[in-house]
C-alpha positions in Angstrom: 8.6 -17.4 -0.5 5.5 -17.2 0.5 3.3 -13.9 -0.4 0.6 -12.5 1.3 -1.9 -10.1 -0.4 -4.4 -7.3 -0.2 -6.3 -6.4 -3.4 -8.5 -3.5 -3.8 -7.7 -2.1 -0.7 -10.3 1.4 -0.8 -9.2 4.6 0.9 -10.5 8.1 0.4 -7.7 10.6 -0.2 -6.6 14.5 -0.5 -4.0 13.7 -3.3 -2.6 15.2 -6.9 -0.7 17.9 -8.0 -3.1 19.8 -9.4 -5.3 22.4 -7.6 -8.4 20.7 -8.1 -7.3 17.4 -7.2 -6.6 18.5 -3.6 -10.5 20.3 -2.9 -11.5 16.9 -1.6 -11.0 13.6 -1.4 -10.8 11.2 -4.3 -11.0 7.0 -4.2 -7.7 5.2 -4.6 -7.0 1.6 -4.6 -3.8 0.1 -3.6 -2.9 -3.6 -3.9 -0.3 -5.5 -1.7 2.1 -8.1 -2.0 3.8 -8.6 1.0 6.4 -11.2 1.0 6.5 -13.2 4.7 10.0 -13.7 6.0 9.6 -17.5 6.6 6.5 -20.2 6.0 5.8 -21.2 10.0 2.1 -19.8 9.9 1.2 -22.9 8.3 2.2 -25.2 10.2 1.5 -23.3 13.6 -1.9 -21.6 12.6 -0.6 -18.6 15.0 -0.7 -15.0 13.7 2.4 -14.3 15.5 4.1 -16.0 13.0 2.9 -14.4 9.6 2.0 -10.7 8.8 -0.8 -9.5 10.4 -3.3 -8.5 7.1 -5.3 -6.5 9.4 -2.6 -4.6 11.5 -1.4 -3.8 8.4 -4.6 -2.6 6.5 -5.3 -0.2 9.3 -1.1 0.9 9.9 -1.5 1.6 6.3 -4.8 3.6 6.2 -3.6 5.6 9.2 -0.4 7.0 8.1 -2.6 7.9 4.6 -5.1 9.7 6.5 -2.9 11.5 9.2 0.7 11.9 6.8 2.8 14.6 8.6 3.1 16.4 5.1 0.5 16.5 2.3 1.6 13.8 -0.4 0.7 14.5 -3.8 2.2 11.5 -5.9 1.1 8.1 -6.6 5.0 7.8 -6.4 4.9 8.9 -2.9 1.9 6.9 -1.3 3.7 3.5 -3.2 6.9 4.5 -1.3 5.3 5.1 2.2 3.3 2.3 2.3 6.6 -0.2 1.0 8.6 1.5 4.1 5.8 0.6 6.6 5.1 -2.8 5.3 9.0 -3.4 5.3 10.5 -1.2 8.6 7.0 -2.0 10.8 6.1 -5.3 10.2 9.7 -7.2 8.7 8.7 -8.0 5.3 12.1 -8.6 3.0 10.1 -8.3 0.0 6.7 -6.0 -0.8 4.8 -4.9 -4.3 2.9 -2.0 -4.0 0.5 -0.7 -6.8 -1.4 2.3 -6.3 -4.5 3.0 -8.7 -6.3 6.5 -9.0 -9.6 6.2 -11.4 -10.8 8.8 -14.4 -8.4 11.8 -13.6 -7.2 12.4 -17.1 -9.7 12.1 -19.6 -9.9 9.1 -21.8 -8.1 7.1 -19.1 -10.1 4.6 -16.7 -7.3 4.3 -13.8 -3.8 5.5 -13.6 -1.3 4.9 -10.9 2.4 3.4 -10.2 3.3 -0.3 -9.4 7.1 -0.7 -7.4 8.8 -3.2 -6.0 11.1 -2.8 -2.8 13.6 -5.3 -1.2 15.0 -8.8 -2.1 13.0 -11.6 -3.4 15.0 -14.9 -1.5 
């Protein structure tokens, strides 16, 4: 299979449980795997026939910004942005991680890393 990635993808978001959290918007990085559903882009060079990084990247940043509902878990924002890359743009197979940086003290970055769909 043949993976496609986006590491230390930046957004600014209203997110956390916590009163605090939600007064303004803190940095969060995700990182992307994005398994392709077949190898052609290679030997085509056409972006019709991979994932489009960049279609992606601003789907993603979109529904973050404009969510119908306030989302306050790391959980949450891992399991949105898996659906989109899956449903939206056909991937069988994603990895998302989602970082959030010095929220509880002592501890650097905290965050959630899943895996949705099948691996061929």
């Amino acid at each position: 299979m043949d993976i496609l990635f986006l590491r230390d993808f930046r957004l600014d978001l209203i997110i956390g449980i916590y009163e605090w959290e939600r007064k303004v918007p803190q940095p969060v990085r995700l990182d992307l795997e994005i398994g392709l559903p077949h190898n052609k882009a290679g030997g085509t060079d056409d972006v019709a026939d991979t994932i489009d990084y960049g279609a992606v990247a601003t789907r993603v940043k979109a529904y973050l910004h404009d969510a119908p509902q306030p989302i306050t878990l790391v959980e949450s924002v891992a399991e949105h942005v898996a659906a989109i890359v899956r449903n939206e743009f056909g991937a069988p197979w994603v990895k998302v991680s989602v970082t959030k940086f010095a929220i509880v003290p002592g501890i650097k970055e905290l965050g959630i890393t899943i895996e949705r769909g099948a691996r061929p």
